[in-house]
C-alpha positions as CSV (number, residue, x, y, z in Angstrom):
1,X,-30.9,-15.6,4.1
2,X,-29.2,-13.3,6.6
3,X,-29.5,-15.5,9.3
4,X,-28.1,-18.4,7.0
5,X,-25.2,-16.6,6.4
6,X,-24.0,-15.5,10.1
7,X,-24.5,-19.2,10.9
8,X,-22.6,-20.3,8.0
9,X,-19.5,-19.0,9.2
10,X,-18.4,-17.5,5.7
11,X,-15.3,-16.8,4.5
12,X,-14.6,-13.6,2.1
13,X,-12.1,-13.7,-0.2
14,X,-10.4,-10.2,-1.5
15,X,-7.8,-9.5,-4.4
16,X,-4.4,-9.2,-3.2
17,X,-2.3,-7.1,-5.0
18,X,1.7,-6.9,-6.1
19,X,2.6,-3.4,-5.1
20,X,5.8,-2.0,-6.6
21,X,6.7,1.3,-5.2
22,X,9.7,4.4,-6.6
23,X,9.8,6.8,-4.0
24,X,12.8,9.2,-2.9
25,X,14.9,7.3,0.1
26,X,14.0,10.2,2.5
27,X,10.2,9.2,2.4
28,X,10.8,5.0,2.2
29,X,10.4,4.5,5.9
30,X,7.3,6.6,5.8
31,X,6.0,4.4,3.1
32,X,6.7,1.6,4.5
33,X,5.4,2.2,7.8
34,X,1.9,3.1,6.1
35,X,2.2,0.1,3.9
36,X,2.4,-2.3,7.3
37,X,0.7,-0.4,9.4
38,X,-2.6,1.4,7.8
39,X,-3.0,-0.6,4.7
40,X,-2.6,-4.3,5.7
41,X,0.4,-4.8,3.6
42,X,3.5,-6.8,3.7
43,X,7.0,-5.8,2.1
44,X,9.1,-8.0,0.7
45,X,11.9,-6.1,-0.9
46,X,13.7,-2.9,-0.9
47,X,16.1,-2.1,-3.3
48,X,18.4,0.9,-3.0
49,X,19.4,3.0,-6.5
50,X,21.5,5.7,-7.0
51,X,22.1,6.1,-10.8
52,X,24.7,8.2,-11.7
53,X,21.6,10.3,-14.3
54,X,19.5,10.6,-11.3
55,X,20.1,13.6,-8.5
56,X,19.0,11.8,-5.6
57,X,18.5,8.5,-4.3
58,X,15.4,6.2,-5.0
59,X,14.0,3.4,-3.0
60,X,12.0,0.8,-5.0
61,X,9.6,-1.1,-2.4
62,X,7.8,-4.1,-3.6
63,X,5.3,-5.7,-1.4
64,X,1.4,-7.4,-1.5
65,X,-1.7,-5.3,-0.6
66,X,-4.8,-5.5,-0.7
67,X,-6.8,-4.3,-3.8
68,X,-9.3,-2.3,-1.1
69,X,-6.1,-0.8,0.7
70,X,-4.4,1.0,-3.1
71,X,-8.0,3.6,-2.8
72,X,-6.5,6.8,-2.5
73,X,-2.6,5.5,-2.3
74,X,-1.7,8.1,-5.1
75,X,-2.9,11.2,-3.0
76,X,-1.5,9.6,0.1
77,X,2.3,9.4,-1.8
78,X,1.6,12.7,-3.8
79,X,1.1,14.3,-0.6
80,X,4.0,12.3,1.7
81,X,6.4,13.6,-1.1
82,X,5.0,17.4,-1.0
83,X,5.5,17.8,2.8
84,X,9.0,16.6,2.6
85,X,9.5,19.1,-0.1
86,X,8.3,22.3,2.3
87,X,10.5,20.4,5.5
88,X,13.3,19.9,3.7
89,X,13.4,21.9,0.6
90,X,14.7,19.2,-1.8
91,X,13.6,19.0,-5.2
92,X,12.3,15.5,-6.2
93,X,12.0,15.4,-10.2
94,X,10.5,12.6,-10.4
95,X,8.3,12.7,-6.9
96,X,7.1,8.9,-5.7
97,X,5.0,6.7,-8.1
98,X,3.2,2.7,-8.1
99,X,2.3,0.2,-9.6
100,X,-0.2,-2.7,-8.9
101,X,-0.4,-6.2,-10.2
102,X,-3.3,-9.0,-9.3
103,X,-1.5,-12.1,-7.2
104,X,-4.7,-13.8,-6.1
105,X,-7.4,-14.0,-3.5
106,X,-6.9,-14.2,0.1
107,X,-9.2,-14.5,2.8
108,X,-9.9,-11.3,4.0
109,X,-8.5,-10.6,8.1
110,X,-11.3,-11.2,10.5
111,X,-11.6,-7.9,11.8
112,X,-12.4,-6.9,8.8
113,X,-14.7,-9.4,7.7
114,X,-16.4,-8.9,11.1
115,X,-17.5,-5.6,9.7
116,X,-18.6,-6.3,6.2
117,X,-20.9,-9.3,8.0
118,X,-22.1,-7.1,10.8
119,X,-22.8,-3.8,8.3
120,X,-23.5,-5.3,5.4
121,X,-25.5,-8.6,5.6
């Protein structure tokens, strides 16, 4: 069965996820450089809000993700947000937060699908 899959060439699908992203505008370019970089994500949109009840300004970020890459996104954003606070001693109320939302299935990169066929099958 093993050998019939290697030779069949096959193609792995993964869920691909709408990621929409409220983070403090001192930490967007972080996040998005992690969502592009590290995670295999695309951004689409940025939107800019300074509401006159908020103290600061917010950055909403929506991009597409894969489900695999949102693992352990809320430590990564708890803990982006909680070194800016020691650097640069500002107070974020409300501190960076996502949500997800199934798109669809894409074919997974071949990198990766290199690896789940050579360590998994």
């Amino acid at each position: 069965m093993k050998e019939l899959i290697k030779g069949g060439k096959p193609i792995i699908l993964e869920p691909i996820m709408d990621l929409e992203i409220s983070a403090p505008s001192t930490i967007a370019n972080d996040v998005i450089h992690d969502i592009m970089a590290n995670r295999r994500g695309l951004v689409l949109d940025l939107q800019e809000s300074n509401k006159p009840e908020k103290e600061y300004e917010r950055t909403t970020i929506n991009a597409v993700i894969p489900l695999d890459e949102t693992l352990g996104y809320s430590s990564y954003l708890r803990s982006l947000t909680k070194v800016y606070l020691v650097i640069f001693f500002l107070i974020f109320k409300g501190e960076a937060h996502f949500v997800t939302k199934f798109k669809k299935f894409d074919k997974i990169g071949e990198p990766k699908q290199k690896e789940i066929v050579d360590n998994y099958i």
